[in-house]
N, C-alpha and C positions, 0 to 999 in steps of 0.2 A: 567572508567565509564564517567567522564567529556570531555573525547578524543571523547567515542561513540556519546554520546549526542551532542557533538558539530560539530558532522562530520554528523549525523543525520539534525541538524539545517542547516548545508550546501545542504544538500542534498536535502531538500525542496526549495531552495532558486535556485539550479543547474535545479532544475527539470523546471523550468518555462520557463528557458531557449533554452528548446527544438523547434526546428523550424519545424519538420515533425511530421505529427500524427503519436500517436501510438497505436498500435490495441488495439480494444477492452479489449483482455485479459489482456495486460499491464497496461490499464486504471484501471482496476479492482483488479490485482497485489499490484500497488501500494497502489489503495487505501484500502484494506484490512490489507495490511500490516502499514500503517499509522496508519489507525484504532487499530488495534492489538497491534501496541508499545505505543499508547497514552492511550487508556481504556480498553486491556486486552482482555477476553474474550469477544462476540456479545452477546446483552442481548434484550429482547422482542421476541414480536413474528414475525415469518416470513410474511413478504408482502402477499398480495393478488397475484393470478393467474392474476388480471387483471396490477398490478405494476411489469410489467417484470426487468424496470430496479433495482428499489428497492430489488426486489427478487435476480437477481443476486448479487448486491453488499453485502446482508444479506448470502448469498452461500456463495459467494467468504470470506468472514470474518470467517464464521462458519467453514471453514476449515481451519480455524490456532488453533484452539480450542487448548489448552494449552501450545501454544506458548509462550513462556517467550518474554519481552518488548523489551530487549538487543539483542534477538535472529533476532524480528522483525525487529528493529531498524537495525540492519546488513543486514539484507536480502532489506529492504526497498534499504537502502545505494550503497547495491549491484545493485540492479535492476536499481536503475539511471545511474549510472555509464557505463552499459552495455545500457540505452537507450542514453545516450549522444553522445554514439561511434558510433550508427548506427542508429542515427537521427537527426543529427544535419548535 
């Protein structure tokens, strides 16, 4: 658990280091999964029609819906990993 966590805290720290953008869905990937290992479940209600981006990023979270933090945490870990390789 303290390996996950600490390899998670790298991952955030690896990810800024990215020099090419990365697409939309990646953007929203991760941050869903960030969201999801830090505070669980998405809680409120969903954005307005006219907050497209807020709507997405409230999607893209609502789809991890009982993801476990550890699970997140891996997946997030994962995804950088796979964006450093083919964005840097």
């Amino acid at each position: 658990m303290a390996d996950l966590k600490a390899a998670f805290a790298q991952a955030q720290i690896d990810v800024k280091t990215i020099t090419k953008r990365p697409s939309n869905d990646d953007f929203l990937a991760l941050y869903s999964l960030f969201k999801q290992a830090n505070e669980g479940d998405v809680k409120g209600s969903r954005p307005g029609m006219l907050d497209m981006v807020g709507r997405a990023k409230y999607d893209a979270w609502a789809k991890l819906k009982g993801t476990g933090a550890d699970k997140a945490m891996q997946q997030y870990i994962d995804k950088v990993a796979s964006l450093l390789k083919t964005h840097k």
